[in-house]
N, C-alpha and C positions, 0 to 999 in steps of 0.2 A: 328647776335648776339642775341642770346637770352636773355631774361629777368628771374630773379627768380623765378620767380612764373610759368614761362610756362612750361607746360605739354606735352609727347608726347599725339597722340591721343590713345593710349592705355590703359596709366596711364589716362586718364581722365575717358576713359571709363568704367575701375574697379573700380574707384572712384565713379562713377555713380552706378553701377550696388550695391555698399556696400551703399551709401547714401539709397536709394531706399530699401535695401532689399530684391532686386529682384536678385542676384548671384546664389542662391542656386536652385533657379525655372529655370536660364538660363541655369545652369550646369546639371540640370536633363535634360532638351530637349536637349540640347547637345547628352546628352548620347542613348536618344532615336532616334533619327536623326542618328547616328552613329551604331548604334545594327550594319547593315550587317557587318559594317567593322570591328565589334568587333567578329561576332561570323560567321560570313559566309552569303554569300547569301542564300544558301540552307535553313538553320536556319531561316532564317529573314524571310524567303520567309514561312513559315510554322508557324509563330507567326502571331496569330489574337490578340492579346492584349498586349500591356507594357505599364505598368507607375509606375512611383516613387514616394512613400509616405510614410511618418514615417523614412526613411532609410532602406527599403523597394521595393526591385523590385518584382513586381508583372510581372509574364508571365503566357499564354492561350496559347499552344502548340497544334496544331491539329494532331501532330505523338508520339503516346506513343513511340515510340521506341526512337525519336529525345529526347522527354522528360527524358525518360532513363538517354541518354547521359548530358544530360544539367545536372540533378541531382548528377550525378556523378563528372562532369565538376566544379561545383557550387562553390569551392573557386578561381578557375582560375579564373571563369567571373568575380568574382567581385573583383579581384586585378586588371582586366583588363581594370573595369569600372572606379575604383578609380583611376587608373592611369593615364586614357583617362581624368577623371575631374580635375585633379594634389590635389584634398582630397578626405576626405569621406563622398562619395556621397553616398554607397548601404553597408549594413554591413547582409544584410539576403536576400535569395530569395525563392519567394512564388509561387507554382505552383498552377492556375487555374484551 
């Protein structure tokens, strides 16, 4: 029998993470931890830099030609990001 006030431990854990502050910094790693499965191993595997700031994805592509693709790509990824963090985590992306 539960009590009112009990929490699963999920609901507590968003509750934590919004008391804190810290949601928005766990949902950008989120997003960085996840890149292959967003954009391919191949992709991942050819990215020297990502990180999130401002709403702001910053990427360091070492194949102009992948880079090409990504720019062209560039509203998918980031419906795909937003998706993957269920807001809006990236609203521009920035190539290095």
């Amino acid at each position: 029998m539960r009590k009112t006030n009990d929490k699963s431990l999920k609901e507590a854990i968003e509750q934590m993470l919004n008391v804190y502050k810290i949601k928005r910094k766990y949902d950008e790693t989120h997003v960085v931890t996840a890149w292959p499965d967003l954009v391919g191993k191949s992709v991942a595997n050819r990215t020297k830099e990502l990180f999130i700031r401002d709403k702001k994805l910053f990427l360091r592509i070492e194949s102009s030609v992948i880079k090409n693709e990504l720019v062209m790509m560039r509203s998918q990824i980031i419906a795909k990001i937003n998706d993957e963090a269920k807001t809006v985590l990236v609203e521009e992306i920035v190539f290095l």
